[in-house]
N, C-alpha and C positions, 0 to 999 in steps of 0.2 A: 665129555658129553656136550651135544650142541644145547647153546642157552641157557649152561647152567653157572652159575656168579658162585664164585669157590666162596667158603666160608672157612674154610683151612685150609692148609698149605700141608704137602709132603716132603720131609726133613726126614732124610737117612732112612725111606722107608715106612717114617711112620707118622702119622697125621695129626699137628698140630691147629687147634681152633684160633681163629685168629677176629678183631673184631676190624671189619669191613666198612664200617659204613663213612663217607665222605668225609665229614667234619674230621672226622680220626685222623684219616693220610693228610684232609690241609694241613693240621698239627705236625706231624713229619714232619712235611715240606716245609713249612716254617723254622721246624729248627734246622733243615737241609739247609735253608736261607741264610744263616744265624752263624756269623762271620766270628764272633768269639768262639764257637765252639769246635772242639779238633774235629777230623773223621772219626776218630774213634769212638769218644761221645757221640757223634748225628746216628752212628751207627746201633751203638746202646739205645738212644732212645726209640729209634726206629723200631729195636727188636722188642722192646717194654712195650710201647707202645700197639705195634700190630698183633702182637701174641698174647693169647690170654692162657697161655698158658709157658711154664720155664722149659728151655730146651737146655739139654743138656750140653755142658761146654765144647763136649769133644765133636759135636752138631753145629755150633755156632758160625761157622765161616759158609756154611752151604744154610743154614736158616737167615743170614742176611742177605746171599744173593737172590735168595726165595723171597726176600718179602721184598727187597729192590723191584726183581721182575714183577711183582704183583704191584707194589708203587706206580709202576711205569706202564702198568695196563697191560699185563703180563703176553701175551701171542698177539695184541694188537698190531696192525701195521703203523711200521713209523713213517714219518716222511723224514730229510733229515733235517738235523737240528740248527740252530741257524747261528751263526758266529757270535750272536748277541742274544744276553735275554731279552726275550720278547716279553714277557709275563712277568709277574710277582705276584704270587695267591696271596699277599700279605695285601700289596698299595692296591693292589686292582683287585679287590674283593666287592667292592661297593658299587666296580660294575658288573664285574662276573654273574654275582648271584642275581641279577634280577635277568642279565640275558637267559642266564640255563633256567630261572624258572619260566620265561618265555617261553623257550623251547619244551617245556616240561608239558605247561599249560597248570600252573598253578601262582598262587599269588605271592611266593615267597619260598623256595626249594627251602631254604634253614627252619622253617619250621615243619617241616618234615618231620615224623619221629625216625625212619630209617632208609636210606639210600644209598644203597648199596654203591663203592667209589666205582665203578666200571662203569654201573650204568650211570653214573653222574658224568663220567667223564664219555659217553655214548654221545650224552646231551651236550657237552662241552664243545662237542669236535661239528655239532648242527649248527654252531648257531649262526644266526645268517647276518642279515643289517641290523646296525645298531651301533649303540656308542661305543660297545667293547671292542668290535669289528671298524669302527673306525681310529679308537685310539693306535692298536695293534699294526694296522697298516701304513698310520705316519710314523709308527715307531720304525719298521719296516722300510719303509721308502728313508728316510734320517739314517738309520743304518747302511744303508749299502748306496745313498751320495743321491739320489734319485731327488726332481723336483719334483717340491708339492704343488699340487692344483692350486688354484688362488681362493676356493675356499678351505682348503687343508689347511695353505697358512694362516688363515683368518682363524682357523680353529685350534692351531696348534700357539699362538701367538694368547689368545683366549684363557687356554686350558694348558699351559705348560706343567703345570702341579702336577696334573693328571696323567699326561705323559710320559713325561722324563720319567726313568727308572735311576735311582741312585742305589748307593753301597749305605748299609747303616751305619757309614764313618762320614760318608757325604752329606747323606741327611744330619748326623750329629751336629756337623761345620753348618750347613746354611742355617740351620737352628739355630746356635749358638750366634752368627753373625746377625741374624734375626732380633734376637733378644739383646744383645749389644745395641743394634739401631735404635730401638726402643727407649733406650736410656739415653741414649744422647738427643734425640727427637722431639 
């Protein structure tokens, strides 16, 4: 049906309610993020997490692809994906959300009581100028060897926290060498 934001998914035929709204799939993606845990767990929590209700086992390998394709913005078009992460809904939350409620035209999308992840991610794919759209793009030019303008470097020189994307084993180490300095300082 055009325009309509599924609220459950169909598994083997029969229709599973699932809870939709944004905050929920960040959750996901954060354990999708979440380098301690196998596939098999991000998989588990995925299915816990998007289903409010139990599928049955002998369901389970076509109710994960289901809720993957729903994750991923299900018949969206994709562009493709780029060698490197560009994103992390975890580090880049602090600018995410104020760009999409930009684009929303409200004063904070998280307080929202519900929005639906499609069309959060509707809002995601608008958004225009700004800091999120500027991080994203020296991450971009950094990745694939390209110079930055000379206020790129000014701003990537600035704001390296902000950009750099690391592994939470990388962040662990600059932490940890962090809090060492500290003590000898």
């Amino acid at each position: 049906m055009i325009g309509h934001l599924p609220t459950a998914l169909e598994v083997s035929g029969l229709s599973y309610k699932i809870n939709p709204d944004f905050r929920n799939i960040l959750t996901i993606f954060e354990a999708f993020g979440d380098t301690s845990l196998t596939d098999r767990e991000k998989a588990y929590i995925c299915l816990k997490r998007l289903y409010t209700e139990n599928i049955p086992f002998r369901h389970i390998e076509e109710a994960i692809r289901k809720a993957y394709w729903f994750c991923d913005g299900g018949d969206m078009p994709k562009t493709k994906p780029d060698e490197i992460r560009t994103i992390d809904w975890k580090h880049d939350e602090q600018i995410i959300f104020p760009a999409v409620s930009k684009t929303i035209g409200v004063a904070d999308v998280r307080e929202l009581p519900y929005l639906h992840w499609w069309s959060f991610l509707g809002c995601f794919g608008e958004i225009g100028e700004g800091l999120f759209s500027s991080v994203l793009s020296i991450r971009r030019k950094k990745f694939k060897g390209k110079k930055l303008e000379k206020y790129e470097q000014e701003f990537f020189k600035q704001n390296k926290e902000l950009i750099i994307l690391r592994t939470s084993e990388e962040q662990a180490a600059v932490d940890e060498t962090e809090e060492f300095l500290k003590t000898i300082i």
